[in-house]
Each structure stands twice: as C-alpha cells, then as structure tokens.
N, C-alpha and C positions, 0 to 999 in steps of 0.2 A: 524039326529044324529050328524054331524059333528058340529051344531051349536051348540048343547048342550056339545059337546066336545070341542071346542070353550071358551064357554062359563064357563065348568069345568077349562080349563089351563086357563084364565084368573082372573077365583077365589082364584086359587093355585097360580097363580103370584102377584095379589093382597095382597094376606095373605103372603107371602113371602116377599113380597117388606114393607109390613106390619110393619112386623116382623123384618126385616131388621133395618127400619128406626126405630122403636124405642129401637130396640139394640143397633145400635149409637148412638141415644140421651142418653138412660143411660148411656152406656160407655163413650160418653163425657162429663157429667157431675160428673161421677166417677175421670177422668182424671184431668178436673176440681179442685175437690175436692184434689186429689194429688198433684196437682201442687202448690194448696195454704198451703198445708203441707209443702211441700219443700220451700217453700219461708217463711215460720215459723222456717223452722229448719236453712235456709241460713242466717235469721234475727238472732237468738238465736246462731248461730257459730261467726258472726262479733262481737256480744256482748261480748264474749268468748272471741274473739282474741283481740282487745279493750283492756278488764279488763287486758288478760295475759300480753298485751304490756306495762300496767299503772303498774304493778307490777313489771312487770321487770325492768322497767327505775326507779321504786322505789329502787328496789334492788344494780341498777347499781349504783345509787347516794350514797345509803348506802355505797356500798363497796368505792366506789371513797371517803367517808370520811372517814373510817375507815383505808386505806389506806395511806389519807393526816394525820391521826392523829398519827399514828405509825411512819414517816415521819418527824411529827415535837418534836414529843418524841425522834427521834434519835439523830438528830440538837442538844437539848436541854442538851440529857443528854451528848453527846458527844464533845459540844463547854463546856459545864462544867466542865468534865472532862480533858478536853485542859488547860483549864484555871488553874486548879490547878496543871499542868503539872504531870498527872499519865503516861503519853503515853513514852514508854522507845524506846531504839533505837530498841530491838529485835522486840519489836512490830508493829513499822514501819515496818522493813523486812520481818514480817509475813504478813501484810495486804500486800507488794506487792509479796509476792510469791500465795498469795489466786488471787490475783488479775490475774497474771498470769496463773494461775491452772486454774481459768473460762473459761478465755479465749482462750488456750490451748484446752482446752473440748470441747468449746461450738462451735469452729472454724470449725470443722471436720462435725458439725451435721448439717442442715437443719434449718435456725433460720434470723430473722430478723437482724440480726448482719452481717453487709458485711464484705469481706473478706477485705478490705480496713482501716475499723473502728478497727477490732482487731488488722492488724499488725499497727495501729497508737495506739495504747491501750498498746500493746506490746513494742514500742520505749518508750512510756513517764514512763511504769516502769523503764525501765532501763534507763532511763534520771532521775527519782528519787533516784534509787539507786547508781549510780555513780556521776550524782552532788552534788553540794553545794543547799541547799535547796534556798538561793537567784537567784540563776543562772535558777533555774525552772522558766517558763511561767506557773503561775497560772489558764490563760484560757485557758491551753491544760485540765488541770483536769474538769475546768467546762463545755469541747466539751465532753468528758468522762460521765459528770454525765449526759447529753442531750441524748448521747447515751444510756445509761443506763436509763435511764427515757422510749425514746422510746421503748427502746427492752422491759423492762416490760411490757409496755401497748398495744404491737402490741401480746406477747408472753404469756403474766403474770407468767415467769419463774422466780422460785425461786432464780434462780441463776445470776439472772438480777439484782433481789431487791438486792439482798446479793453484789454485783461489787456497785451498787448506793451506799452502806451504807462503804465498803471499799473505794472508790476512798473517799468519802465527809469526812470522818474520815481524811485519807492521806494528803488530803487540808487544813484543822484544824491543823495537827500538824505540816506543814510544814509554813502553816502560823505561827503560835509559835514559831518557831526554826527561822524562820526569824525576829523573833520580832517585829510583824503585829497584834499580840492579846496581 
C-alpha cells in the first residue's frame, strides 16, 4: 500500500507540476503578447510626441513672423509719421509718462525686467524730458529697445511690446527734432 500511495502522490505531483508549467507557458506568452502591445502603444506615443513637436515649432515660427510683421508695420508706419512731422510735443510727454507707468508697474511684480534695467529705463526718461533732444545718447534708447525685445520674448507681456513700440517711437522723434531724418 505505501507504494501505491507513493505512487498516487507522485501522480498528483506530476499532474501538478503539469499543470504548473503549462500555466507559465501560457502566462508567458500572454505577457509576451502584452509586452509587444505596449511597445506598439510606446511606438504610436513618440509618433504623437514627434507630430506635437513639428507642430509646435510650426506654430512658434508662425507667431515669431507674425510678430516680426507687426514690428515692421510699426517702424513703417511710425518713421512715416516722423517724417511728415505729426508727432507734437504733448505726445512726446505722453509716450514718456506711458513709458514710466510700465515700468513703475512692472518693477514691483516678478518679471524678467531687473531691478537695475528699469531704474536705467527710468533715468533716460527723465534725461528725455529734461534735455535737449541733441544732448541725449541715442544708444541709451536702443539698450531700452534690447531690453524690451528680451522681456517680451522671455515674458510675452503685453506690456513689453507696448515700452518696444514707445521707446522706438521716442527715438524717431527725437531723431527728427534733432534734424537726423
């Protein structure tokens, strides 16, 4: 009797172990089979992120021209405007109190604009408003538009563009008033 009890647990271990190994095998071939899912689905997300990236750097170059064309619409209409001398003295004072007002504003808040740039942004108004327009350093207004250039493009604040289009306006008429256009 023992042998045939023997012989029973080792049939029952046999069928067990049986059993065993070809649950692994299909579970590893199941696994298998998921694993080349997921490498289907991690293929089909680089494609995705790819396309998004080609889209976007499409987007970015759009806006970067749209940008530069608004840009040289300003130049254009505003050295025209120069040139027929519409730009009066109130208006000068207006563009450097706006100009101030930005910077004033924008000094207080959290912004690509160091604290160093605005009060040098701050001196050359009041270097415009109190000089003679000869007596100004021209290439204080064009460190002003560099600045403005960067704080746009680090920021894209509206109120970046808007200091760009007053300082370059300011330069135009004070180039005129000095008899430079």
């Amino acid at each position: 009797m023992p042998s045939t009890m023997i012989v029973g647990f080792i049939s029952i271990g046999v069928t067990i172990v049986a059993s065993i190994a070809s649950l692994a095998y299909w579970l590893g071939k199941k696994f298998a089979e998921i694993d080349a899912r997921f490498r289907q689905i991690d293929l089909r997300f680089k494609e995705i992120d790819l396309r998004f990236k080609e889209v976007r750097g499409e987007f970015s170059i759009s806006i970067a021209k749209i940008i530069e064309l608004i840009r040289a619409l300003h130049i254009n209409l505003t050295d025209f405007m120069n040139m027929k001398g519409l730009f009066t003295r109130e208006e000068r004072e207006y563009l450097i109190r706006e100009a101030r007002r930005i910077i004033q504003a924008y000094s207080v808040r959290f912004n690509p604009l160091k604290p160093e740039e605005a009060k040098f942004i701050l001196e050359v108004m009041k270097e415009i408003e109190e000089k003679d327009p000869k007596e100004i350093d021209l290439s204080k207004l064009d460190r002003i538009l560099e600045i403005a250039d960067r704080w746009f493009k680090e920021d894209g604040c509206y109120e970046a563009a808007k200091l760009w289009i007053i300082v370059y306006t300011l330069k135009r008429i004070l180039e005129k008033e000095r008899g430079e256009l």
